[in-house]
C-alpha positions as CSV (number, residue, x, y, z in Angstrom):
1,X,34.1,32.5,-33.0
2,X,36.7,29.7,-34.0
3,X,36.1,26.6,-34.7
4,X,38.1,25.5,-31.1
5,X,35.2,27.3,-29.5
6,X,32.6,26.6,-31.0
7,X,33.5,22.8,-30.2
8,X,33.9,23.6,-26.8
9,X,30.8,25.4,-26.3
10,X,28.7,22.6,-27.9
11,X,30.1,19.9,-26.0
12,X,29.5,22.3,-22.8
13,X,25.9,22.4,-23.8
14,X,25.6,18.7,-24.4
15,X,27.2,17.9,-21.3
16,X,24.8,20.4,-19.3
17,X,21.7,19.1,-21.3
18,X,22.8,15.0,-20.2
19,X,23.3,16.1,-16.5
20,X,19.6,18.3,-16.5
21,X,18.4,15.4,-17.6
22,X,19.9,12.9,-15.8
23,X,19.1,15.0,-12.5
24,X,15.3,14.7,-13.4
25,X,14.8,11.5,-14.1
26,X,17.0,10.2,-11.1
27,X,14.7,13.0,-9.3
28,X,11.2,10.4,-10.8
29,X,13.0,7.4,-10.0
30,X,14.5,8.1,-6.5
31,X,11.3,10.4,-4.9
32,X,9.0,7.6,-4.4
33,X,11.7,5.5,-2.9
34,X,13.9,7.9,-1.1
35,X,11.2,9.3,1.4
36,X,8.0,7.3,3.0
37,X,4.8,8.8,1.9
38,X,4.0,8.2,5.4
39,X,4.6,11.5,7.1
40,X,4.0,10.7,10.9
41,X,6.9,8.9,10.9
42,X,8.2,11.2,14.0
43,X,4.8,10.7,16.1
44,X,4.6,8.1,19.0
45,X,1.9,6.2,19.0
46,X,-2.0,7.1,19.8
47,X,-4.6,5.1,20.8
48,X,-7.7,5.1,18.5
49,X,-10.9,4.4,21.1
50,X,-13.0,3.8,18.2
51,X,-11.0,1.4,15.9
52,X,-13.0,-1.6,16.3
53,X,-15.9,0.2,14.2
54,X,-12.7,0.3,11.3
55,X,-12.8,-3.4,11.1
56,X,-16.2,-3.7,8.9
57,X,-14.8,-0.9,6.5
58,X,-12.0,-3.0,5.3
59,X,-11.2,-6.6,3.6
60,X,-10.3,-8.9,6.6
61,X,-7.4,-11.1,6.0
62,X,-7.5,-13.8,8.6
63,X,-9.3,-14.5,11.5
64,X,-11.6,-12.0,12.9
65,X,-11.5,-14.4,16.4
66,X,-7.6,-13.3,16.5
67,X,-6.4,-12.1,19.4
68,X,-4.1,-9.4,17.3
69,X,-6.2,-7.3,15.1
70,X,-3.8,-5.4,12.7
71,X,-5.9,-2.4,10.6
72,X,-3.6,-1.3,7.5
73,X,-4.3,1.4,5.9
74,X,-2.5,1.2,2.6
75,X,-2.2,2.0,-1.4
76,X,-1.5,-0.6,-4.1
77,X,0.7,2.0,-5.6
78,X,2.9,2.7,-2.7
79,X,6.7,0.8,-3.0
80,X,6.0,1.3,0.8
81,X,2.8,-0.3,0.9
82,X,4.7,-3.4,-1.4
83,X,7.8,-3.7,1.2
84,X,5.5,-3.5,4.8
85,X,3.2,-6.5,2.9
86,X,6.3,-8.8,3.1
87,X,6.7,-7.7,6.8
88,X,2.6,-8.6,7.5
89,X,3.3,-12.2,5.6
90,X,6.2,-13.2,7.0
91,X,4.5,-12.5,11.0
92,X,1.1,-13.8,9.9
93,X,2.9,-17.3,8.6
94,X,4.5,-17.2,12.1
95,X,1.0,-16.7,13.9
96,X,-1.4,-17.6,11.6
97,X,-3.9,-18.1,14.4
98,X,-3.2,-14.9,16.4
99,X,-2.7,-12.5,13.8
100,X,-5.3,-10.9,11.3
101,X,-5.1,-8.0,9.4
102,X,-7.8,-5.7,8.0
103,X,-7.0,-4.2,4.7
104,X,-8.6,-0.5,4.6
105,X,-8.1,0.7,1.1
106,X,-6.2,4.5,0.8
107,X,-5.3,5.3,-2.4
108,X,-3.1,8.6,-2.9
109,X,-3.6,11.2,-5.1
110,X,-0.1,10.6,-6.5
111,X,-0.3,7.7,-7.5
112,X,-2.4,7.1,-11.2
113,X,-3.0,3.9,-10.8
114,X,-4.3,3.3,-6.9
115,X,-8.0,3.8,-7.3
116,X,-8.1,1.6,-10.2
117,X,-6.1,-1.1,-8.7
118,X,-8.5,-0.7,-5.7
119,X,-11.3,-1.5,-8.0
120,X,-9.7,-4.3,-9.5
121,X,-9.3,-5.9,-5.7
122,X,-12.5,-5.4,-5.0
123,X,-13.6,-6.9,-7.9
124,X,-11.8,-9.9,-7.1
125,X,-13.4,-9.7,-4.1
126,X,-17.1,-10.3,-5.6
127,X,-15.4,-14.1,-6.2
128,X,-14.0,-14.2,-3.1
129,X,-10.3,-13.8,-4.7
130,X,-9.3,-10.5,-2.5
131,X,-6.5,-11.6,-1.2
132,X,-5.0,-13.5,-3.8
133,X,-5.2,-9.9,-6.2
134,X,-4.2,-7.8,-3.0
135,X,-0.6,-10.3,-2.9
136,X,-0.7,-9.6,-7.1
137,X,-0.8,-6.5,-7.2
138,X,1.7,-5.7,-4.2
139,X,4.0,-8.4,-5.7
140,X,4.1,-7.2,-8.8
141,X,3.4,-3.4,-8.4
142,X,5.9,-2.3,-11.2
143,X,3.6,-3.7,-13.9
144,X,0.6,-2.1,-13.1
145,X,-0.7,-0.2,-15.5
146,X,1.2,-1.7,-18.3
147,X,0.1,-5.7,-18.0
148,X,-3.6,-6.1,-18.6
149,X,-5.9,-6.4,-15.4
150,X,-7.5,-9.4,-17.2
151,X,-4.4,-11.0,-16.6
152,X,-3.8,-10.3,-12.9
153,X,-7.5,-12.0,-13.0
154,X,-6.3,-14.9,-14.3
155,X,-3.4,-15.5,-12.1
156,X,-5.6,-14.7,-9.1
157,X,-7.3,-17.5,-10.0
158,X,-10.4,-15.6,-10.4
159,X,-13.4,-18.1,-12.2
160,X,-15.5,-15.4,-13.8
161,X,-13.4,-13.2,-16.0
162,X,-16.3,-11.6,-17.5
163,X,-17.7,-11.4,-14.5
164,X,-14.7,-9.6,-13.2
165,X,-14.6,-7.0,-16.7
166,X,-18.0,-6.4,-15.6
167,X,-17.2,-5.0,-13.0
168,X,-14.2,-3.3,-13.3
169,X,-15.1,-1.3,-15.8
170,X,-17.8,-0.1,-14.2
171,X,-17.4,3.9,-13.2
172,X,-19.3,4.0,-9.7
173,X,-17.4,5.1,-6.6
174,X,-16.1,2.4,-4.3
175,X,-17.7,2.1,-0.8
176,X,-15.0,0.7,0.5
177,X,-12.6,3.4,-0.9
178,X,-14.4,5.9,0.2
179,X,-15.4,4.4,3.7
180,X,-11.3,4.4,3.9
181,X,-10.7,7.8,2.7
182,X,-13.3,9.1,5.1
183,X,-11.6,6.9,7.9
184,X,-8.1,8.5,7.2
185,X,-9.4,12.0,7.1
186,X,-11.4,11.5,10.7
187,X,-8.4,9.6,12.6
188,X,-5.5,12.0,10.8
189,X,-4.1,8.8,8.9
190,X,-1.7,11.1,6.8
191,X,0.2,8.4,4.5
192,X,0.7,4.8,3.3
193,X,1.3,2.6,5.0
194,X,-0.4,3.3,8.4
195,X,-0.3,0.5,11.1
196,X,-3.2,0.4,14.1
197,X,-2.3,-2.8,16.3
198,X,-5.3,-3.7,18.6
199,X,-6.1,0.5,18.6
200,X,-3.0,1.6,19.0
201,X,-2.0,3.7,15.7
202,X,1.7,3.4,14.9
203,X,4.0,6.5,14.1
204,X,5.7,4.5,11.3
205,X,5.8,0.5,9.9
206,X,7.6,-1.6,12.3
207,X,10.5,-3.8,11.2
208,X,9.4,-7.8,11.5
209,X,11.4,-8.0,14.6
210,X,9.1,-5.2,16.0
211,X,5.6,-6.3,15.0
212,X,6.7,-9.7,16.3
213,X,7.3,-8.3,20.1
214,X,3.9,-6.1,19.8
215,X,2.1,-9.4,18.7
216,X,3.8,-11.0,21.7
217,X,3.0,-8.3,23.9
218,X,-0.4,-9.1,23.0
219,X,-0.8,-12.2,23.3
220,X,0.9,-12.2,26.4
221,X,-1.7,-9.4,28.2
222,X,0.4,-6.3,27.6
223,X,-0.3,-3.3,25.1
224,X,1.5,-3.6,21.6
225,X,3.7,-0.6,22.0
């Protein structure tokens, strides 16, 4: 073989061996983001008769004298999960008095870091700094598992950071994790996140515009959906 095609060949082989590679890392980039974990996207919605026993298996985030009772079942992990959170703020700061949300943890398989970012939430929670970790942790999803969880702690505010390593290195299972795993098995909850607006359990997340009319279908007598 020349020396012309011997060139050629290895600059063939380079080129395949740059697009293989390119192809499967744009294939571990783009999966998570390119289609919802949450499978019953195509469902309409169901009515769940028993979701008011859900509300004591989760962290309540609000009011539990709100006339809209929002039940999220949902991943720290999930880019999903992150992106519906900003839809749940931004409608809570317009009814912060209507609207409360219970947290019901569901950590996927998929995802390394989901069970252990539960713990860390609920060991906030022991200080009463849930929701300031839950926001965290959502906010700033891509730098879980490489920043330490001694310093989400300490932005969350949380007073007892011993207290907290205590805790969170502890190797027990979670109640709470596996009340919500046992919850999403039973009511066929098959991905993150999952919506249930005063029983009624969504198909897929609304947009902001479409929570809003459920909550003011709600408040206004009507069903959410």
């Amino acid at each position: 073989m020349n020396k012309h095609w011997e060139t050629a060949l290895t600059v063939t082989l380079v080129a395949c061996a740059v697009i293989t590679t390119g192809m499967v890392i744009r294939r571990e980039l783009l999966t998570p983001d390119s289609a919802p974990a949450n499978t019953s996207a195509s469902e309409e919605p169901v009515f769940v008769d028993e979701w008011r026993s859900f509300l004591d298996k989760g962290e309540l985030l609000g009011s539990a004298r709100a006339p809209v009772q929002l039940i999220e079942f949902a991943d720290f992990e999930c880019p999903f999960c992150a992106r519906f959170t900003e839809t749940l703020q931004a409608v809570r700061q317009r009814y912060p008095d209507e609207v409360a949300v219970t947290f019901i943890h569901l950590p996927l398989e998929m995802h390394r870091f989901a069970e252990i970012s539960a713990r860390a939430a609920e060991c906030a929670d022991e200080q009463g700094r849930f929701e300031q970790m839950h926001d965290l942790l959502f906010k700033n999803q891509r730098t879980i598992g490489i920043k330490r969880w001694t310093e989400f702690a300490e932005e969350a505010a949380i007073a007892d950071i011993a207290a907290f390593e205590t805790c969170f290195e502890r190797t027990d299972p979670l109640p709470r994790v596996q009340a919500g795993k046992a919850l999403a098995e039973t009511f066929e909850v098959r991905g993150t996140p999952t919506l249930i607006i005063n029983g009624w359990k969504l198909g897929r997340p609304p947009s902001v515009e479409e929570l809003e009319r459920s909550v003011q279908a709600v408040l206004a007598g009507r069903p959410p959906v």
